[in-house]
C-alpha positions in Angstrom: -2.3 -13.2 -4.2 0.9 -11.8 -2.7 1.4 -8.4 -0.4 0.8 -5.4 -1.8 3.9 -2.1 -1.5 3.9 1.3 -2.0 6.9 3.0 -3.1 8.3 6.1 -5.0 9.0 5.0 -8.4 10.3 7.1 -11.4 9.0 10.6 -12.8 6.9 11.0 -15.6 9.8 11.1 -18.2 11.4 8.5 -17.3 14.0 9.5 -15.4 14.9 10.3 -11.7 14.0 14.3 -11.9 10.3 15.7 -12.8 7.8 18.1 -12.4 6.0 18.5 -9.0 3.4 16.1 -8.3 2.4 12.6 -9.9 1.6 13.3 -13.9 1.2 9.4 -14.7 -0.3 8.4 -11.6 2.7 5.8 -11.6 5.4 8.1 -10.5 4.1 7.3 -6.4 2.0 3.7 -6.4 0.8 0.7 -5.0 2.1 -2.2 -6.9 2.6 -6.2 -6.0 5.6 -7.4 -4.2 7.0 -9.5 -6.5 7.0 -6.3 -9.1 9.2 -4.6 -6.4 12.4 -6.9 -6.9 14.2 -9.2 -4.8 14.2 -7.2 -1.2 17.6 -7.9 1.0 16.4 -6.8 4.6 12.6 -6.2 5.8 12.6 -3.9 8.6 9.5 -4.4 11.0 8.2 -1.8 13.8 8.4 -3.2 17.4 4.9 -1.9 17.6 1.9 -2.9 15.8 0.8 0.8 15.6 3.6 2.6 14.5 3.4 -0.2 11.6 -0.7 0.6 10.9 1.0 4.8 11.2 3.3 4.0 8.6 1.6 2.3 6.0 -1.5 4.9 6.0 1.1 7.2 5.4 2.1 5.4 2.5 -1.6 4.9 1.5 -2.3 8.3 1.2 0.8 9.5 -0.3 0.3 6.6 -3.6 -3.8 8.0 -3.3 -2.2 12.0 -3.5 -1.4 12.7 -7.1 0.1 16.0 -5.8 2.8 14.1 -4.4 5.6 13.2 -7.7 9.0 11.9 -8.5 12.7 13.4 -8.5 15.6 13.2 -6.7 16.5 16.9 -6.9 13.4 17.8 -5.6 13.3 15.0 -3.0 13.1 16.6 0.2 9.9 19.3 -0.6 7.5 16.0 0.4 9.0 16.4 3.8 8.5 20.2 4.1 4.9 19.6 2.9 4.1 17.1 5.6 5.9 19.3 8.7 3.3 22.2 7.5 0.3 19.2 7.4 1.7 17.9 10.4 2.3 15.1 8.5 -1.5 14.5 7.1 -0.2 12.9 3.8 -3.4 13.3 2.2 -3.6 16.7 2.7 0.5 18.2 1.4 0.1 20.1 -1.5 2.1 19.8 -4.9 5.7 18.5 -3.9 7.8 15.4 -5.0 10.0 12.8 -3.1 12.3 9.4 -4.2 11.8 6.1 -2.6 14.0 6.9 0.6 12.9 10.9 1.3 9.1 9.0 1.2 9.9 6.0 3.6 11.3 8.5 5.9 8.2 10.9 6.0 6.2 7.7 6.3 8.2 6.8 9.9 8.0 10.2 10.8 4.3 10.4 10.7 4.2 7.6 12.9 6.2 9.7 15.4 9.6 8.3 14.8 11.8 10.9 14.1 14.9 10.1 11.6 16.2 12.3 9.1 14.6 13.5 5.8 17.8 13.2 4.1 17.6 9.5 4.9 18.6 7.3 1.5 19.0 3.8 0.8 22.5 3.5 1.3 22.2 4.3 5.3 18.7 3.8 5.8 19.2 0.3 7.4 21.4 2.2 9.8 19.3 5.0 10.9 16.5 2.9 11.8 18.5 0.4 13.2 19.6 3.2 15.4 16.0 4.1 16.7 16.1 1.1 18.2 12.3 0.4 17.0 13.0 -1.4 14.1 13.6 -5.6 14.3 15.5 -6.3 11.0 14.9 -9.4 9.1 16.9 -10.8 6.8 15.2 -13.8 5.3 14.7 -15.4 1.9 11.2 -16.4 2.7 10.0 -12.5 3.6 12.2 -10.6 1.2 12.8 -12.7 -1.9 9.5 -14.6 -1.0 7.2 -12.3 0.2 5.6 -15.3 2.8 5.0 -14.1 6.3 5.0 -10.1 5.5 3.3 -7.6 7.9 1.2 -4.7 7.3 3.9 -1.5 7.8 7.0 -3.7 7.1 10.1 -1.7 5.0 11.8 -3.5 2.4 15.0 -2.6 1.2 17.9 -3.1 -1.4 20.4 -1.6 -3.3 18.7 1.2 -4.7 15.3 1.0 -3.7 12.9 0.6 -0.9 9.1 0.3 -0.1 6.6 -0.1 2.2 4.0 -3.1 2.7 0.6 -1.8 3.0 -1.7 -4.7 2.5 -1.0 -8.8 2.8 -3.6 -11.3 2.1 -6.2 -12.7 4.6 -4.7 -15.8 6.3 -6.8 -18.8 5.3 -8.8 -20.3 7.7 -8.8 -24.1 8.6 -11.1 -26.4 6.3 -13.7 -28.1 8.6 -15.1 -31.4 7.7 -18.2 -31.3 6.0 -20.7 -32.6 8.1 -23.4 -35.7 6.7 -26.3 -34.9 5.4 -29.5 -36.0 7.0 -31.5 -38.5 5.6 -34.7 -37.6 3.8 -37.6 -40.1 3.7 -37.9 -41.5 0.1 -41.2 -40.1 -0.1 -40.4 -36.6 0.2 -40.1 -34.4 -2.9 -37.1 -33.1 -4.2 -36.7 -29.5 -3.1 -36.3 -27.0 -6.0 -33.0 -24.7 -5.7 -32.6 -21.2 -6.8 -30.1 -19.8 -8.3 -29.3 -15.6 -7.6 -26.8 -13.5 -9.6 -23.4 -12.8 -7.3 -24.4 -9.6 -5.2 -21.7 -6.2 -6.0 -19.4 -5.6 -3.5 -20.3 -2.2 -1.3 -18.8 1.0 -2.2 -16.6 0.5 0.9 -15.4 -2.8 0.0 -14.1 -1.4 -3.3 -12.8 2.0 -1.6 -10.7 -0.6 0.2 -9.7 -2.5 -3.0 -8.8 0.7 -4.4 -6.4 1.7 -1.7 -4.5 -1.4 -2.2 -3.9 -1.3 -5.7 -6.5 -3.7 -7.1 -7.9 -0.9 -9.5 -5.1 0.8 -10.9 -4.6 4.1 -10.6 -5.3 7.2 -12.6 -7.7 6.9 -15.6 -7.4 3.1 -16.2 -8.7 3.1 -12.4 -11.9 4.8 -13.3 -12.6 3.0 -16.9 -12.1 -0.2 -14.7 -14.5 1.2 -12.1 -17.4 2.2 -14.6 -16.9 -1.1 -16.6 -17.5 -2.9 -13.2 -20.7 -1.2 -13.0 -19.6 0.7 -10.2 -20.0 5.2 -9.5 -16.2 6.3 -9.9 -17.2 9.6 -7.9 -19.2 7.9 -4.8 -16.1 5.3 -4.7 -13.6 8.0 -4.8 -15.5 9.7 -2.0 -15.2 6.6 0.0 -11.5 6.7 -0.8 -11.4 9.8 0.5 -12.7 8.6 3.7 -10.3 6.0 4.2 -7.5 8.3 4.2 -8.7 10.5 6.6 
């Protein structure tokens, strides 16, 4: 499984102007990589935690259905997180595009650049902060291989935020020989147990990556699973904070 983005996508119509706040739960998501398009630059933080600042602002803002599509409207997100002090997961009902979101993601992490920011100079601006490295290369933007958590993807028209990768794999050691049993010994019996559920947590965790969906299709998903949709969505909750 690839890296998973969050990004500003399109209102609830359709369109690039809506009503404030997410009506689909698809206007502001979490969504794999290779469903974001082919990426010309990735722009990664100098520091590891200004990267971990900016994609948990991203987090919340997919996780905060207050927060919707349209360009006309694009800068209230930005207003709502300077009254929050930029607590994404606490702004009440505004709405944002891809850029105006990226921008209140970096300036949560305390990197000031302006909320007017948009794709066509927002490889310049954060060039200029000089806390930025920018990488163009086909194996992290068209590929996705060797992503970071917090890196910024842009292209014509678009841009996103990494906000989970997959677990490197660890090394396969060599299996080691089994001792000998004495022919005389009886065969031991083996038991067989059903696979354990995942924790609440590990699922919260799931959830904020995308794994579940979002909206209504998330909680049908959840309660087919087995699982409590409100004791999952209070561990959501927690991961936010």
């Amino acid at each position: 499984m690839g890296a998973t983005i969050g990004n500003a996508r399109i209102s609830e119509f359709g369109t690039v102007n809506g009503k404030k706040g997410d009506q689909t739960g698809k206007e502001v998501m979490t969504q794999s990589f290779s469903s974001g398009g082919k990426w010309e630059y990735c722009i990664r933080p100098k520091s590891a935690e200004v990267a971990k600042k900016i994609a948990t602002a991203m987090k919340q803002a997919c996780a905060n259905n207050k927060i919707g599509y349209s360009q006309t409207d694009r800068i209230s997100l930005s207003k709502e997180a300077a009254k929050h002090n930029y607590k994404i997961s606490n702004v009440g009902l505004c709405n944002c595009d891809c850029s105006s979101l990226v921008a209140v993601c970096v300036n949560a992490a305390g990197i000031h650049v302006s909320p007017y920011m948009y794709t066509g100079n927002e490889l310049a601006l954060l060039k200029a902060t000089g806390k930025f490295t920018i990488i163009k290369s086909a194996e992290q933007c068209k590929k996705g291989k060797g992503l970071k958590v917090g890196d910024i993807l842009l292209r014509k028209g678009h841009t996103a935020i990494v906000v989970a990768v997959p677990a490197a794999k660890k090394a396969a050691t060599p299996a080691a020989k089994p001792a000998a049993t004495p022919a005389a010994a009886p065969a031991k019996k083996t038991t067989t147990t059903k696979k354990a559920k995942k924790s609440n947590k590990q699922i919260a965790k799931e959830v904020v990556a995308g794994k579940w969906g979002n909206g209504d299709a998330r909680k049908k998903k959840l309660k087919a699973a087995g699982y409590d949709y409100k004791a999952i969505q209070k561990e959501v909750n927690k991961l936010m904070r």
